[in-house]
C-alpha positions as CSV (number, residue, x, y, z in Angstrom):
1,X,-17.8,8.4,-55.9
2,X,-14.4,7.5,-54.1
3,X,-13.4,3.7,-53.2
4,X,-12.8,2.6,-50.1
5,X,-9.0,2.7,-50.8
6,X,-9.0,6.5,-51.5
7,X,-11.6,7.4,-48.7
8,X,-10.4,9.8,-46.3
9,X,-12.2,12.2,-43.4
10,X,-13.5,14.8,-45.9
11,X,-17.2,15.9,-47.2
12,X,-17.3,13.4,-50.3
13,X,-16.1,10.6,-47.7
14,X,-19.2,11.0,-45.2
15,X,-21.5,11.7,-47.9
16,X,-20.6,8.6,-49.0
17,X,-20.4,6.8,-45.5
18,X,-23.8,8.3,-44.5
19,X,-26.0,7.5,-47.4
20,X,-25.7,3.6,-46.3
21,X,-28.3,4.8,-43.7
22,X,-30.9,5.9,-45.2
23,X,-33.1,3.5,-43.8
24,X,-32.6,4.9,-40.0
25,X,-33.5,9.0,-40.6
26,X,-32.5,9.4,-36.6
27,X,-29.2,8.3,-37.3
28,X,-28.5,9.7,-40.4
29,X,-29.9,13.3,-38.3
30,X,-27.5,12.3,-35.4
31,X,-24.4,11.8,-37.6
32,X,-25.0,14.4,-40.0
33,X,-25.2,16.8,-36.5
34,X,-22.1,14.9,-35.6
35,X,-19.9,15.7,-39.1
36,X,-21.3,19.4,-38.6
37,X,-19.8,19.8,-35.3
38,X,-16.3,18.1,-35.9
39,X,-16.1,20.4,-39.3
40,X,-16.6,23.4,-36.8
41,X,-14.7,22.8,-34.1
42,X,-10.9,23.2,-33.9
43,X,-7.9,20.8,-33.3
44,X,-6.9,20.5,-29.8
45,X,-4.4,23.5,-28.7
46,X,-1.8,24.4,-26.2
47,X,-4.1,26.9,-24.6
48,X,-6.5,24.3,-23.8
49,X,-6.7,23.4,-20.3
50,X,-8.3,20.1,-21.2
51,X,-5.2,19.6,-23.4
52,X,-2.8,20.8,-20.5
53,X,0.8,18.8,-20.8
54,X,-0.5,17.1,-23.8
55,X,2.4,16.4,-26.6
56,X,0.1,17.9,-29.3
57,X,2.7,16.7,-32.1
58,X,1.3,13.6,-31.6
59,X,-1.9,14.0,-32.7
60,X,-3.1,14.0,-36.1
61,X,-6.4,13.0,-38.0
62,X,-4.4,13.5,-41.4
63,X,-3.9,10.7,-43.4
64,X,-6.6,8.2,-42.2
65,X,-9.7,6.7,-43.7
66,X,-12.8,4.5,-42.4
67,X,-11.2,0.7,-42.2
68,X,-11.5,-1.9,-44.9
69,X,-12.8,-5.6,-44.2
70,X,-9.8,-8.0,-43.1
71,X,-8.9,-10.6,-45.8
72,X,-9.9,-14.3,-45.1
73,X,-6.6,-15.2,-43.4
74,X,-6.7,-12.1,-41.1
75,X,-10.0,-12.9,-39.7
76,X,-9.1,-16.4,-38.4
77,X,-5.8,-15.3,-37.2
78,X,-8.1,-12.6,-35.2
79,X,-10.7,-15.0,-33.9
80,X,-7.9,-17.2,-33.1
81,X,-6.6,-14.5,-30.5
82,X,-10.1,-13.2,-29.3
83,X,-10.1,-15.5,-26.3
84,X,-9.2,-13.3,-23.3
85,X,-12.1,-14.9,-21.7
86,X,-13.3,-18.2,-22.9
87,X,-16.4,-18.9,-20.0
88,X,-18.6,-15.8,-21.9
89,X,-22.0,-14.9,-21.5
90,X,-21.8,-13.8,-24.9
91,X,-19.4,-12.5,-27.6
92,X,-18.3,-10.2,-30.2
93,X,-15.6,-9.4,-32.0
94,X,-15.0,-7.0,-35.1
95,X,-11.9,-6.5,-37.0
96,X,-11.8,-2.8,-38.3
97,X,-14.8,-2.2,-37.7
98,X,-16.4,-5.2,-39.3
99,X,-18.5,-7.8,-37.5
100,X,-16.5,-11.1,-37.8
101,X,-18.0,-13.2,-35.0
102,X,-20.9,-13.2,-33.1
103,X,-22.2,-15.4,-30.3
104,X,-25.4,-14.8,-29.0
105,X,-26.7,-14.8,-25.8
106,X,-28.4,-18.3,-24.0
107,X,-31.8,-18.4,-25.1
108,X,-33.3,-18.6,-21.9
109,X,-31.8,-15.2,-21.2
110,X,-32.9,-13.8,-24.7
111,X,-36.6,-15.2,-23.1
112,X,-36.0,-13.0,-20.0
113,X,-35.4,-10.1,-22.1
114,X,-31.7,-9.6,-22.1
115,X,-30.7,-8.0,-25.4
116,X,-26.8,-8.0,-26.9
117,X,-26.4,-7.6,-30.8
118,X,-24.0,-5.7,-32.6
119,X,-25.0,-2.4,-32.4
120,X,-26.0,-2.3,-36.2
121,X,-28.4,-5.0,-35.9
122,X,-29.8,-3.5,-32.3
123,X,-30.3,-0.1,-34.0
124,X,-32.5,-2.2,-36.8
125,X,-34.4,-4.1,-34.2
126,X,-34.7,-2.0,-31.5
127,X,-34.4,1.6,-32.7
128,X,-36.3,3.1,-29.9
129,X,-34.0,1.9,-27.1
130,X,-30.9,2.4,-28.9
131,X,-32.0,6.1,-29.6
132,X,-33.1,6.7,-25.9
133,X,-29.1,6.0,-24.8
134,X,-26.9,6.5,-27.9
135,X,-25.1,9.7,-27.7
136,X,-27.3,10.6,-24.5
137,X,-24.6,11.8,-22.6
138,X,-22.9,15.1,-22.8
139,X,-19.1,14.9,-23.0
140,X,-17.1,17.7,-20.8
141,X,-13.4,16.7,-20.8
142,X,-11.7,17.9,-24.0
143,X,-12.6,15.4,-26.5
144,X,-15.1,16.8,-28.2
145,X,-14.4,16.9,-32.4
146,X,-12.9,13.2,-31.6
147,X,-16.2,12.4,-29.9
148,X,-17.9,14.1,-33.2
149,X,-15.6,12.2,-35.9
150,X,-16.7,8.8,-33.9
151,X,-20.7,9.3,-34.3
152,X,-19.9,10.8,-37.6
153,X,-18.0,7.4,-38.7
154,X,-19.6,5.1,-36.3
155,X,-20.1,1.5,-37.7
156,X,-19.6,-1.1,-35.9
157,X,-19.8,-1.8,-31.7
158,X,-22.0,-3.5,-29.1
159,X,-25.3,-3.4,-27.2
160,X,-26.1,-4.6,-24.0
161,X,-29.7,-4.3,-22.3
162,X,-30.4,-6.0,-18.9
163,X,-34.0,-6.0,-18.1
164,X,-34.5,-5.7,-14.1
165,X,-34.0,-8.3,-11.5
166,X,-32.2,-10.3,-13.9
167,X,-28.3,-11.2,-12.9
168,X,-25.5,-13.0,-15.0
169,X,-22.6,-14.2,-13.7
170,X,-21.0,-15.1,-17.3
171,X,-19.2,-11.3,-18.5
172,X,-20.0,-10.7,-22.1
173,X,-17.0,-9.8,-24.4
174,X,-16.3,-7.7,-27.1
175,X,-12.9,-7.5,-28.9
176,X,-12.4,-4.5,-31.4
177,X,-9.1,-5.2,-33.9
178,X,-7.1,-2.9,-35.8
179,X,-5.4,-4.3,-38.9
180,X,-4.5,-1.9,-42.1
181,X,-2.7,0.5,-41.7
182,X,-3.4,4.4,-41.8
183,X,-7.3,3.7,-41.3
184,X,-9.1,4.3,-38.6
185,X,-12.0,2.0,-36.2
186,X,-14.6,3.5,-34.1
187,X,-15.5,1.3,-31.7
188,X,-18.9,1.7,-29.5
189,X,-19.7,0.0,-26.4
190,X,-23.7,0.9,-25.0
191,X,-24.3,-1.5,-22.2
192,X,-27.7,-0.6,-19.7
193,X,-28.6,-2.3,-16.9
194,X,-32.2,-1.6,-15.4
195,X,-33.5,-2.1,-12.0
196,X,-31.4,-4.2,-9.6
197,X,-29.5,-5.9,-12.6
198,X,-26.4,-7.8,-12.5
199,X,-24.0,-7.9,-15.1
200,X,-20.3,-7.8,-16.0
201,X,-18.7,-6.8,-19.0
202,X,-15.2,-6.9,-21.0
203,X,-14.1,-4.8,-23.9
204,X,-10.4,-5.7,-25.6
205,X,-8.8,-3.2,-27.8
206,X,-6.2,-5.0,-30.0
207,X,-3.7,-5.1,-33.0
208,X,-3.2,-7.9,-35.5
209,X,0.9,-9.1,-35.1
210,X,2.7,-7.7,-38.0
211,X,6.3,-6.0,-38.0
212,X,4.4,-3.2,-39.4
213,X,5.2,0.2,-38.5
214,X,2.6,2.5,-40.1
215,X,0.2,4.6,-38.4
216,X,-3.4,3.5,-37.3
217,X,-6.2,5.2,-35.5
218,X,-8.5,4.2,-33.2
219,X,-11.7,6.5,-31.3
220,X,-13.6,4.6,-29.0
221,X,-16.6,5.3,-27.0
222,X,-18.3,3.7,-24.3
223,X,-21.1,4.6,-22.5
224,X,-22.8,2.7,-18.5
225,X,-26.1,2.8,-17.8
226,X,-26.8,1.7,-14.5
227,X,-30.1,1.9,-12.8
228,X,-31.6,2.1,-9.2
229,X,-30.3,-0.9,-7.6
230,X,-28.3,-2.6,-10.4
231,X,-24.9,-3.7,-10.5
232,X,-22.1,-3.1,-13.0
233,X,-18.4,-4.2,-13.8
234,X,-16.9,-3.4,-16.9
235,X,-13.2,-4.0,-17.3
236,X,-11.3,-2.7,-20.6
237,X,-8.1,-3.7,-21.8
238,X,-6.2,-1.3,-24.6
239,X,-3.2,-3.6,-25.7
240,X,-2.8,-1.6,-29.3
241,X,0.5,-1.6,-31.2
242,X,2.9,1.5,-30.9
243,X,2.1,2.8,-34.1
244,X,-1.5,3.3,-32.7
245,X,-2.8,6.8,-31.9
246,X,-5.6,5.9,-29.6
247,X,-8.8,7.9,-27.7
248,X,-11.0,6.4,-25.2
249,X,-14.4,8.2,-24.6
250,X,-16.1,6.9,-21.7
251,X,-19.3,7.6,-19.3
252,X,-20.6,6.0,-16.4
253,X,-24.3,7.1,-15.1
254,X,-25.5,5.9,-11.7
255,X,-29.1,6.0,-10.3
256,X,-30.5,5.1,-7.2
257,X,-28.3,2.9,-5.2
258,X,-26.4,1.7,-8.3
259,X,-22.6,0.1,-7.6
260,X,-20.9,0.8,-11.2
261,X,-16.9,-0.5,-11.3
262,X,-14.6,0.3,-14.0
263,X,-11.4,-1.4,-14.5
264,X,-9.0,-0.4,-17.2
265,X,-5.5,-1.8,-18.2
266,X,-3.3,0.1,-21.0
267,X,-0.5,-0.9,-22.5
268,X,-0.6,-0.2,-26.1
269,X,-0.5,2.5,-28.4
270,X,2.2,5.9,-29.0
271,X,-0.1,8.2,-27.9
272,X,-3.4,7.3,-26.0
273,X,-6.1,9.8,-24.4
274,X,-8.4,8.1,-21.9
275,X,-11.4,10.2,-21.1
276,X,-13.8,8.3,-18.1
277,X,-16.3,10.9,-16.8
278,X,-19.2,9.4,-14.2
279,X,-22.2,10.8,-12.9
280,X,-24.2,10.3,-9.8
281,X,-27.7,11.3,-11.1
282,X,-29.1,9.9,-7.9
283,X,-28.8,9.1,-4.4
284,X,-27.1,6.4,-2.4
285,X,-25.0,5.9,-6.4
286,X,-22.2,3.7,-5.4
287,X,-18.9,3.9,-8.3
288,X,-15.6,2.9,-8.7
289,X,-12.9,3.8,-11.1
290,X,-9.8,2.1,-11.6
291,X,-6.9,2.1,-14.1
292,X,-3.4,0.3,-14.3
293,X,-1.0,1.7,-16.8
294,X,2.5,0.5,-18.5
295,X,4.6,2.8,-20.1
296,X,7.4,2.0,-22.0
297,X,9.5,3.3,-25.0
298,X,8.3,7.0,-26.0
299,X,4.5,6.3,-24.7
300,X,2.4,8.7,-23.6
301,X,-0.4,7.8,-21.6
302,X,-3.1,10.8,-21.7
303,X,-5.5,10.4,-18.8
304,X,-8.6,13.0,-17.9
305,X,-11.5,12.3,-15.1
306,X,-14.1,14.3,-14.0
307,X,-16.8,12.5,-10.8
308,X,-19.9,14.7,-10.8
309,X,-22.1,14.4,-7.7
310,X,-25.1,15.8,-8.6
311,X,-27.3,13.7,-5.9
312,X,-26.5,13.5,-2.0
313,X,-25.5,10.5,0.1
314,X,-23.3,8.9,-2.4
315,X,-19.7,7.3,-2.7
316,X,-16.9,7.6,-5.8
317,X,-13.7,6.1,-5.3
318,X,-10.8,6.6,-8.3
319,X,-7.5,5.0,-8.5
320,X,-5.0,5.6,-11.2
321,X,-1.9,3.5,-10.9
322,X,1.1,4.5,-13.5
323,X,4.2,2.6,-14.0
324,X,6.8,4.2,-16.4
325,X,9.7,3.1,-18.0
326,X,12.2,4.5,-20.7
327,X,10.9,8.2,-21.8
328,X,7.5,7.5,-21.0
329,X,5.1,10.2,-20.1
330,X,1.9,10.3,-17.8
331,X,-0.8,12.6,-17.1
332,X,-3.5,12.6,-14.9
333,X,-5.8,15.4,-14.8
334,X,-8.9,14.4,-12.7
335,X,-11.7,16.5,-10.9
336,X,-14.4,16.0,-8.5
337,X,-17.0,18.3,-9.0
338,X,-19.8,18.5,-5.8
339,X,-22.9,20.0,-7.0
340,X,-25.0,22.3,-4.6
341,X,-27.7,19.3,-3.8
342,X,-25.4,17.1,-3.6
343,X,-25.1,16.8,0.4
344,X,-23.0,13.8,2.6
345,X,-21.0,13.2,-0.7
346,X,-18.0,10.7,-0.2
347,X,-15.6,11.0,-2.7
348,X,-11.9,10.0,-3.5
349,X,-9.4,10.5,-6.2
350,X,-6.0,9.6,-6.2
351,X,-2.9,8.9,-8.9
352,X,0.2,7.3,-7.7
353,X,3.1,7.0,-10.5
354,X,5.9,4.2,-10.1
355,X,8.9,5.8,-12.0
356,X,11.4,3.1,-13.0
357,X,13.5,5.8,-15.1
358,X,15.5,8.7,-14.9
359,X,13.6,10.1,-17.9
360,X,10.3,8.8,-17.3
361,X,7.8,11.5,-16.8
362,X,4.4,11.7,-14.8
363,X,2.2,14.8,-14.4
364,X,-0.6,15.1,-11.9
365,X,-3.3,17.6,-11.4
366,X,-5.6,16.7,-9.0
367,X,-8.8,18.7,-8.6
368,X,-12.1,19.6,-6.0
369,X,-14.7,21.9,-7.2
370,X,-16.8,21.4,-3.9
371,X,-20.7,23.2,-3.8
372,X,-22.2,21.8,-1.2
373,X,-21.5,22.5,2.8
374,X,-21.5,18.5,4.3
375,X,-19.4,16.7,2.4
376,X,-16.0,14.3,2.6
377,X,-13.9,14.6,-0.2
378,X,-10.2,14.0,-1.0
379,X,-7.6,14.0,-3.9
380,X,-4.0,12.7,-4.0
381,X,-1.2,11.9,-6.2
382,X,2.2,10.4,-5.3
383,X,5.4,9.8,-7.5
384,X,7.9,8.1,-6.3
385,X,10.5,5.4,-7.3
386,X,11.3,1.6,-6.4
387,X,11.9,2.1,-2.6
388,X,15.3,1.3,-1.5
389,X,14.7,0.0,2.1
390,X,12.2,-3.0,0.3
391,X,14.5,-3.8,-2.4
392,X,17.2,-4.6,0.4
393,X,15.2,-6.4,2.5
394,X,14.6,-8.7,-0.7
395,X,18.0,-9.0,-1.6
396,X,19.1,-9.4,2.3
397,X,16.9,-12.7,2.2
398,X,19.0,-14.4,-1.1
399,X,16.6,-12.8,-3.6
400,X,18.4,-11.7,-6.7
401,X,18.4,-7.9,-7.2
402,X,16.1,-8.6,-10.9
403,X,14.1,-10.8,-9.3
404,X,13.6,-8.4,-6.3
405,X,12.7,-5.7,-8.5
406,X,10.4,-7.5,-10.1
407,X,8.7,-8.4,-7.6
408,X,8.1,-4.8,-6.1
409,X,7.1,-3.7,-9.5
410,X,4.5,-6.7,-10.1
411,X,3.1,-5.8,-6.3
412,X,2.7,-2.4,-7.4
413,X,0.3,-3.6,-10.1
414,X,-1.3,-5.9,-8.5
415,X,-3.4,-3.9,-6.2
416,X,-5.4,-2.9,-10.0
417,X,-5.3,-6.4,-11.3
418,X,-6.5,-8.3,-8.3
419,X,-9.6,-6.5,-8.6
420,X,-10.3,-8.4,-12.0
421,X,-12.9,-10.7,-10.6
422,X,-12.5,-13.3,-13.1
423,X,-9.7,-15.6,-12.5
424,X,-8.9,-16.6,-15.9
425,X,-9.3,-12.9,-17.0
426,X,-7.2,-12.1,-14.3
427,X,-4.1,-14.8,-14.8
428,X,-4.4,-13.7,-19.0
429,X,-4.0,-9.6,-17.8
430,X,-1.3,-10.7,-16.0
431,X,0.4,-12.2,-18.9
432,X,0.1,-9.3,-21.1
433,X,1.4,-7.0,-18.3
434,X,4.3,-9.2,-18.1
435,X,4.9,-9.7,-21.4
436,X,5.4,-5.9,-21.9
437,X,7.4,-5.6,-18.9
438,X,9.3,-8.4,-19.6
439,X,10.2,-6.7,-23.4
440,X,12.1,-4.1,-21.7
């Protein structure tokens, strides 16, 4: 039997992973299923449209293995930085993979039937509604052995359950840390909200501070479940270190009349893939889909869509806002796809990319695949630099030419971070984005 120190993604290493779930036969079925699949499919390739401008060299599985616990000392310094939002609903935070806090929900919302447990102990206590959502959704961007390796693997993550009517103002957190290096987390988010439900939620992707320059990976999946009438904001920060190869699997689902927003900021990691697919399952679905990216150094910032209206007489509005510095490279590949039922759609997509470098690099390819005859429905992308005529204007008025480029930068941002509708969420994600900017 191999240690966890000589563990790596082969047969002996699942085998070895998978036994510890003997007591759950559904999820031992779901990731033996998942192992089979990421054995059989093939690595990413040129000729995959999915994988168009991708910098392939930068993607390896080779050389990783499932995360060791953090020593004593490393959990408290990681606790000690999980506080990106301190007014919490409720809170979790794992450090490769491993549960190191947890702080549960108020009991008069536990009474109301709100559930939020590590996903472990959710799948232990309530295996039936964990089942009914897990791994639900089918996954259509590109990502598919990484999406199998993470339900192979998966460990450690969070559940969320909303019952209806019942609101919360308070977001609940979740903070997923990467420590050792050359291993690899898998964090899960699962958050449902049922009938006219209210809820907001936060997920932080992180690094413990070392000078350390050896590799770690990181496959995360997320999926939102919103139904008829409920109401959903989910915000994800990805502040990983640059040695940090990083994939983010995500899903939204809309029902009747749901509003679903999803904020992301990314600033970490070499390479990172972002994958946020939503689906209108049913009418009158109202989402939104927002992203702010810094990229610096020799970042690459890997970023694939895909809106599916597969009901009429509903709205989905995406904005992807790059800012690249250095050799940094972009790409935005995003498509709305209007299925034949799916009459009076309103739909938007658009990617604008801030270049602040000669050598920066931002590809777009937006897309329509349109099915239906009465729809409205639009796609954009714009690339551009600092514009000259503003930057005067500041400077004309005493403002130092730093300064006044600053400042255009920062207002190019903050059409993404004012939507943050937590102020002290809000003044921290400003921090971070001006501590990386600031490093430059």
């Amino acid at each position: 039997m191999p240690t966890l120190d000589t563990l790596t993604f082969d047969d002996e290493s699942f085998q070895a992973h998978v036994a510890d779930f003997v007591s759950t036969p559904w999820l031992q079925n779901l990731k033996r299923e998942a192992w089979a699949e990421f054995q059989r499919l093939p690595m990413p390739a040129r000729t995959d449209e999915t994988w168009r401008f991708s910098d392939l060299r930068k993607i390896s599985l080779d050389g990783f293995k499932p995360a060791t616990e953090p020593h004593t000392e490393e959990r408290e310094a990681l606790l000690d930085r999980s506080h990106l939002v301190d007014g919490f609903a409720g809170r979790l935070v794992f450090g490769d993979n491993h549960l190191l806090a947890f702080d549960e929900v108020d009991p008069e919302l536990a009474a109301k039937g709100v559930i939020w447990k590590p996903l472990p102990q959710a799948i232990r206590e309530h295996p039936e509604l964990v089942k009914k959502y897990l791994a639900a959704e089918d996954h259509k961007l590109g990502g598919d052995k990484l999406r199998a390796l993470h339900y192979a693997f998966l460990q450690g993550g969070s559940f969320l359950y909303v019952p209806k009517g019942v609101e919360i103002e308070k977001p609940f957190v979740a903070y997923y840390w990467s420590c050792h290096c050359e291993e690899a987390i898998f964090p899960h988010t699962l958050l449902v909200a049922e009938d006219n439900a209210k809820v907001n939620f936060v997920d932080y992707y992180g690094s413990k501070e070392c000078d350390c320059d050896c590799p770690a990976l990181s496959i995360a999946a997320a999926a939102t479940v919103a139904g008829p009438g409920a109401q959903v904001f989910r915000k994800v920060v990805q502040d990983y270190h640059l040695n940090t190869t990083s994939f983010q699997l995500e899903a939204n689902i809309g029902h009747k009349d749901a509003v679903i927003k999803s904020l992301a900021l990314n600033l970490g990691s070499q390479y990172a893939r972002m994958e946020n697919q939503t689906r209108i399952a049913e009418p009158g679905a109202n989402v939104h889909v927002y992203s702010l990216t810094v990229a610096t150094g020799e970042q690459e910032f890997d970023q694939r869509t895909l809106q599916t209206h597969g009901a009429p007489s509903a709205f989905s509005d995406l904005l992807y806002k790059n800012a690249l510095l250095d050799k940094s490279r972009t790409i935005f590949s995003g498509m709305i796809l209007v299925e034949p039922d799916a009459q009076q759609t309103d739909a938007y997509q658009t990617n604008r990319n801030l270049l602040l470098s000669p050598q920066a690099e931002a590809n777009s390819l937006p897309g329509l695949e349109i099915e239906a005859n009465d729809v409205k429905c639009s796609h954009g992308a714009t690339t551009g630099q600092i514009d000259d005529d503003q930057l005067y204007y500041l400077r004309s008025r005493g403002i130092p030419k730093e300064v006044a480029y600053e400042l255009l930068v920062f207002g190019f941002f903050e059409e993404i971070i004012e939507k943050f509708d937590n102020e002290e969420l809000k003044d921290n994600v400003r921090a971070l984005v001006q501590r990386k900017f600031s490093n430059q």
